[in-house]
C-alpha positions in Angstrom: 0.0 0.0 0.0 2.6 2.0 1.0 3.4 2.1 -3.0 0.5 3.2 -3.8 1.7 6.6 -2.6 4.4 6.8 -3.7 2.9 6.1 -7.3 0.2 8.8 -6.6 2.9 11.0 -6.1 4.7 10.3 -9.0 1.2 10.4 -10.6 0.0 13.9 -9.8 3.6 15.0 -11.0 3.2 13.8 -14.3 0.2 15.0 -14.5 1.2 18.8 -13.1 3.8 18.4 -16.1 1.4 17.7 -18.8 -1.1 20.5 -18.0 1.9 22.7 -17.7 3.2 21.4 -21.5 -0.6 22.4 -22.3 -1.1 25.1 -20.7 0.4 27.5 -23.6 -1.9 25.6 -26.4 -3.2 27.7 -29.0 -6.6 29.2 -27.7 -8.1 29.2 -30.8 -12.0 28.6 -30.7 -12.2 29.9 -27.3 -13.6 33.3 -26.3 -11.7 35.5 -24.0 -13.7 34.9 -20.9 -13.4 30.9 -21.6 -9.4 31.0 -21.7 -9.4 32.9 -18.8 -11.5 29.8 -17.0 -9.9 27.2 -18.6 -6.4 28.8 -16.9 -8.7 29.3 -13.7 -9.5 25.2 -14.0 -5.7 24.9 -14.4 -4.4 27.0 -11.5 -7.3 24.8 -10.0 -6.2 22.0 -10.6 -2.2 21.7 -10.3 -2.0 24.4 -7.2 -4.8 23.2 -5.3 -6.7 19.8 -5.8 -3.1 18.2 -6.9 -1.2 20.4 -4.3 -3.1 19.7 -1.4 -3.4 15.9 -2.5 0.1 15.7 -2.6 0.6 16.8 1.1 -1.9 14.7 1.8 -0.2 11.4 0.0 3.4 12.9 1.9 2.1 13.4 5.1 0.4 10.2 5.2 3.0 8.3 3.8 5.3 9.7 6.8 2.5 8.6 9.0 2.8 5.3 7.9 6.3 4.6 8.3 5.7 6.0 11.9 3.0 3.5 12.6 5.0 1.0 11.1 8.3 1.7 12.6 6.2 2.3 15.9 4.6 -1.4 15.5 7.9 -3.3 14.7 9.6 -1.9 17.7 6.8 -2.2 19.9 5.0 -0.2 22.9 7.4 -1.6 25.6 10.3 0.0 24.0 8.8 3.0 22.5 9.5 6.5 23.7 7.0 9.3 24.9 9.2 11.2 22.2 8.3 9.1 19.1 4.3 8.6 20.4 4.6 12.6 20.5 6.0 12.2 16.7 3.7 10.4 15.9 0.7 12.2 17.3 2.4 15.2 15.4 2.2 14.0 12.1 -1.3 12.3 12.8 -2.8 15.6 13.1 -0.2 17.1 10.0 -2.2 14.2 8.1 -5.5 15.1 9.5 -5.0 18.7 8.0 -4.6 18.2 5.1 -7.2 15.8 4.6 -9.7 18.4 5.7 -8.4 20.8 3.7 -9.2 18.3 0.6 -12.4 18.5 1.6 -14.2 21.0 -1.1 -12.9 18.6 -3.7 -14.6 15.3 -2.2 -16.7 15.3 -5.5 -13.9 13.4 -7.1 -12.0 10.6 -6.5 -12.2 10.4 -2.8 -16.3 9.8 -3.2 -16.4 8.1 -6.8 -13.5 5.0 -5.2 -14.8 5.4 -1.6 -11.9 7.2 -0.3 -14.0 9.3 2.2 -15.8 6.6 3.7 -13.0 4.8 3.8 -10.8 6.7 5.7 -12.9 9.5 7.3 -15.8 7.7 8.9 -17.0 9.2 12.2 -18.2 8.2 14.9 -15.9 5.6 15.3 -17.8 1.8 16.3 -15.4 2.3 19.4 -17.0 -1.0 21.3 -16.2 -3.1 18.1 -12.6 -1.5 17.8 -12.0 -2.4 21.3 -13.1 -5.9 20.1 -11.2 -6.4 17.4 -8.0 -4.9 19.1 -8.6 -7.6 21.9 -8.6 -10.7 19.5 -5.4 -11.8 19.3 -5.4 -13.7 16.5 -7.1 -10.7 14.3 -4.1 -8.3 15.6 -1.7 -11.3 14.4 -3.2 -11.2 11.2 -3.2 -7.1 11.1 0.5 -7.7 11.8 1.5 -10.3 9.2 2.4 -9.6 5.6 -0.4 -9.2 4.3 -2.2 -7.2 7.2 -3.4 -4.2 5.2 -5.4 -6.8 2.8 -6.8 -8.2 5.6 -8.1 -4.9 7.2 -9.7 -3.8 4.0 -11.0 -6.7 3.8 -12.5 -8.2 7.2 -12.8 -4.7 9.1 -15.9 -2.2 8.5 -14.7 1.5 7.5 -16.1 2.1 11.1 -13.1 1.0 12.4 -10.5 2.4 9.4 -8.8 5.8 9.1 -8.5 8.7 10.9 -10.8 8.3 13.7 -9.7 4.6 14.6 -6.0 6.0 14.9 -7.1 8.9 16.8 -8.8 6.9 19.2 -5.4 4.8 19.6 -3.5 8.3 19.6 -5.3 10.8 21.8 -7.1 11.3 25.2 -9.5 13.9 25.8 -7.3 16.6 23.3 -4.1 15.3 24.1 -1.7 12.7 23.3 -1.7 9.6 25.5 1.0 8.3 27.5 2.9 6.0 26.2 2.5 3.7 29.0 -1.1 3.8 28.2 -0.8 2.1 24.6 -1.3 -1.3 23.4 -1.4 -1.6 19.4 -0.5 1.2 16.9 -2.8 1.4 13.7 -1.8 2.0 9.8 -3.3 4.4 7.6 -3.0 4.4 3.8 -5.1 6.0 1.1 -5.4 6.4 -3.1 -5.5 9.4 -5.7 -6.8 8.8 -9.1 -6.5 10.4 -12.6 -9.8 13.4 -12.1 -7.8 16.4 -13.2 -7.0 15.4 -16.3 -11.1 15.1 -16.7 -11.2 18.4 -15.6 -7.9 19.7 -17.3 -9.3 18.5 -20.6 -13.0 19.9 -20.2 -14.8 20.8 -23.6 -12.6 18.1 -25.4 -13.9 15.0 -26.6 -13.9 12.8 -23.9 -14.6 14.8 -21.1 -17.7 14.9 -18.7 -17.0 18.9 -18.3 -18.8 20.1 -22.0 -17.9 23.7 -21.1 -15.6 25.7 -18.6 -18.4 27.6 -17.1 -20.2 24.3 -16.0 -17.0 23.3 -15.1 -16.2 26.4 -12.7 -20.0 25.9 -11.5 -19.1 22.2 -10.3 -16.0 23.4 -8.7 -18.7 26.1 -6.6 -21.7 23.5 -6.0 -20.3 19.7 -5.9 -17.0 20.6 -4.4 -17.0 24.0 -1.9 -21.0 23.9 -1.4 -21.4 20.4 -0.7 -18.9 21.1 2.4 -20.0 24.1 3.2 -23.5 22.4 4.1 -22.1 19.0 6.1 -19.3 21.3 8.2 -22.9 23.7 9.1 -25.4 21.0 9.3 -24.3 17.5 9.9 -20.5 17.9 11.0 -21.6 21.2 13.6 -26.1 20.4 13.2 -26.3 17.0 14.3 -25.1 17.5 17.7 -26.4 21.2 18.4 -29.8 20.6 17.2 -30.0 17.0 19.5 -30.8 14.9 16.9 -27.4 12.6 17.1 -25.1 13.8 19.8 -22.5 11.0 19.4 -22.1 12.6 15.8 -19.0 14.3 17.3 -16.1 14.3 14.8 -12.3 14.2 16.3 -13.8 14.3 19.7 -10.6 12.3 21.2 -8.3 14.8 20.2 -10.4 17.6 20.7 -9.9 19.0 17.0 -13.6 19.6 16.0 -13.3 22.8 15.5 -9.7 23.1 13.9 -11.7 20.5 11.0 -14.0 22.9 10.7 -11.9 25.5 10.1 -9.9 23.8 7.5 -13.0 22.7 5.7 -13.3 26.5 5.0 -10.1 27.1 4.2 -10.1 24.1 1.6 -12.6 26.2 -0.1 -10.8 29.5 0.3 -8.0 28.1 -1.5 -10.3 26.8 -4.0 -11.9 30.5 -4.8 -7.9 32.2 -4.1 -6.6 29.6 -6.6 -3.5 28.1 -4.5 -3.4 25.7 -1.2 -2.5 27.8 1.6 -3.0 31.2 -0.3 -4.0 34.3 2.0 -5.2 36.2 -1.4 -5.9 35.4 -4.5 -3.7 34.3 -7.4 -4.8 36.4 -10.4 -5.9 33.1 -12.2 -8.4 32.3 -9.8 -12.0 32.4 -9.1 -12.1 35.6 -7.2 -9.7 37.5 -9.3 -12.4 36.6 -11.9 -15.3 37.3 -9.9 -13.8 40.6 -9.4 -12.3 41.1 -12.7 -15.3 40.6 -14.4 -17.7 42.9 -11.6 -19.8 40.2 -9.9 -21.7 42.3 -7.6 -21.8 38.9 -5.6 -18.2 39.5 -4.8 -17.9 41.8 -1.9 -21.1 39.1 -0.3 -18.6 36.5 -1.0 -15.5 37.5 0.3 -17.4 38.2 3.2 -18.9 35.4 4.1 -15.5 33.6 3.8 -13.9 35.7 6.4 -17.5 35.7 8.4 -17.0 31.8 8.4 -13.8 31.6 9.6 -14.0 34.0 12.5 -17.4 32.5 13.7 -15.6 28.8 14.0 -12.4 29.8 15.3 -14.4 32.0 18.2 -15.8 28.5 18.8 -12.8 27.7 19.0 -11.6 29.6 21.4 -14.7 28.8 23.5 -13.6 25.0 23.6 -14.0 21.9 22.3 -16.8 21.1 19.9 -17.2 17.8 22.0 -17.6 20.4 24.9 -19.4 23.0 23.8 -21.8 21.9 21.3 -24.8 23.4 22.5 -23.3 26.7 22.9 -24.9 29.5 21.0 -21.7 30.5 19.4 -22.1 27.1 17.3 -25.7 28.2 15.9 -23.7 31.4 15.3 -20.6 29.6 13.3 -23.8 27.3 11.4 -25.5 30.5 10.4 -22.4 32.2 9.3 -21.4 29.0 6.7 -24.8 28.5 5.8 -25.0 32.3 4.3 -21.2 31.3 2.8 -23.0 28.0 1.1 -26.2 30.9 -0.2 -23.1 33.0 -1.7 -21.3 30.2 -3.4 -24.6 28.7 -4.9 -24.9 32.6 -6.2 -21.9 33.0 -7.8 -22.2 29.1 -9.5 -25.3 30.5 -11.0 -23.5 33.9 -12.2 -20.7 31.9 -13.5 -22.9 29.4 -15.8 -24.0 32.7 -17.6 -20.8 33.8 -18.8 
C-alpha cells in the first residue's frame, strides 16, 4: 500500500507536467472569458486539488512509516518522544485531509476514499473488540495485514478516527504507558484532473468551462460548506445525534472545521494555503469581471472563519456543542453555502 503513494505522487507529477506542457496551447476557438476559465481550471487543478493531494499522500506516507516503525519496535520499548511524533504527524495528516475536503466530489467519493478513511463516529465497542482478539491483531500484523483490514474490518473501524482513538485522550496525546497496538493508515489518488484539465474536449464529462467552474462552486465547496454547518456542527447542536461528534478524542472539532473553510478558500484564491488570491483564480475573476456577488462572497468567507475559530476559542466542539456560538458559526457557513450557490449561477452565464 505504501506504494500506492508513492505512485500517486509520481502520478500527480506527471500529470502537473502535462497540464503545464498544455497550458500554452493555442486558444483558438475559445472566447476571451473561456481562456481565462480554462487557466482558472488549471491553477485549480495543479495548485490546489493536486497540491493539497500531494501533502496529503506525503504526510500520510510519513505517518505510515511511523505507525509501522512504531509497531515493529513495539510499545514496551517505545518512547513518549516518538508517540509525540507520531501524534504530530497524525494531526499534519489530518490537516490536510480536511483541507481536501471542497474537492470530495472526485476521486475520494467516486473509489470510496472518504468513507474509507474518514468515517465518524468511530464503532469504538467493536474497535476495542477487534484490538482484543489476538489472533485478528496477528493477522493485522502479518504480511499481508493491510489486505486483511480492507478486507475483514468495516470503515467504522478504518482511518483517521480509529488511529485517533489509539493516539489521543481527551485533546491530548496519550501516555505511552497507556498504549497497546499502533494502527496503519493508507489511502489512493486517481487520474480526475486530467477530466477536468481536458473539459470541452472529446472525452470529457466537463462540456464547457463555465459548467465546469460551476461544479468546482456546487459539488466541491458547497457540498462542504452544508455537512461542516449541518451534519458535522447540526447533528449534535440541534440533539438529533449527539454521538455525531467528529475528532472528539483529540479535541480537534473545530480546527476540522476550520480547514474545511479554508479548503474552499484556497479553491476560490486559486492556491493551497494562499491568503489572497492568485490572479488566475476564481475571485480574481469574480472581481475582474464585476460580480456584484463579490464583496457578499468575500465576506462570508472571512465571516465563516471567525465565527468557528471564536468556537474555537470557547472550547472543544465535544464540549461545547450546544453553545450559541455554534448556531452562530452554522449561520455564518450556511450564508457562505447561499453566496457560493450565487456565484455558481453567475458563473454558468458567462
Amino acid at each position: 500500500m505504501k506504494k500506492l503513494f508513492k505512485f500517486s505522487l509520481v502520478l500527480a507529477a506527471a500529470a502537473s507536467c502535462l497540464a503545464a506542457c498544455n497550458k500554452n496551447d493555442d486558444p483558438y476557438g475559445l472566447s476571451t472569458e473561456e481562456q481565462e476559465m480554462k487557466e482558472i481550471v488549471h491553477q485549480y487543478v495543479l495548485q490546489v486539488v493536486y497540491a493539497t493531494y500531494g501533502d496529503l499522500a506525503k504526510e500520510s506516507n510519513e505517518l505510515y512509516e511511523l505507525l509501522s516503525a512504531a509497531s515493529r519496535k513495539g510499545v514496551a520499548s517505545l518512547t513518549q518522544g516518538e508517540l509525540d511524533a507520531i501524534c504530530a504527524k497524525f494531526l499534519q495528516a489530518r490537516q490536510s485531509w480536511e483541507e481536501s475536503e471542497a474537492f470530495l466530489y472526485g476521486a475520494a467519493t467516486d473509489f470510496g476514499i472518504d468513507p474509507h478513511i474518514d468515517t465518524w463516529p468511530l464503532d469504538v465497542e467493536a474497535l476495542a473488540t477487534s484490538l482484543s482478539n489476538a489472533e485478528q491483531v496477528a493477522a493485522l500484523e502479518g504480511e499481508d495485514g493491510i489486505a486483511y483490514a480492507a478486507a475483514k474490518l468495516g470503515q467504522e473501524l478504518l482511518g483517521f478516527h480509529g488511529i485517533e482513538f489509539i493516539l489521543f485522550r481527551d485533546g491530548a496525546n496519550r501516555k505511552v504507558e497507556e498504549l497497546e497496538v499502533a494502527v496503519t493508515l493508507t489511502g489512493s489518488d486517481k487520474t480526475y484532473g486530467e477530466n477536468m484539465l481536458n473539459a470541452a474536449e472529446i472525452g470529457s464529462t466537463y462540456s464547457t468551462w463555465q459548467e465546469t467552474l460551476s461544479s468546482i462552486l456546487l459539488a466541491g465547496c458547497s457540498n462542504i460548506c452544508n455537512e461542516v454547518a449541518n451534519v458535522k456542527m447540526g447533528n449534535a447542536h440541534s440533539g438529533e445525534d449527539v454521538n455525531y461528534i467528529e475528532s472528539p478524542y483529540s479535541k480537534q472539532s473545530f480546527q476540522d472545521f476550520i480547514d474545511n473553510i479554508l479548503s474552499i478558500q484556497y479553491t476560490l484564491y486559486g492556491g493551497a494555503g494562499r491568503t489572497s488570491a492568485d490572479t488566475h483564480s476564481l475571485m480574481s475573476y469574480f472581481n475582474k469581471h464585476n460580480y456584484s456577488g463579490a464583496s457578499n462572497l468575500q465576506k462570508a468567507l472571512e465571516s465563516s472563519l471567525t465565527a468557528l475559530k471564536a468556537c474555537q476559542a470557547k472550547g472543544a466542539f465535544v464540549d461545547i456543542y450546544t453553545d450559541a456560538s455554534v448556531q452562530t458559526a452554522m449561520d455564518a457557513v450556511n450564508s457562505f453555502d447561499e453566496e457560493l450557490n450565487k456565484a455558481a449561477s453567475w458563473i454558468v452565464k458567462q
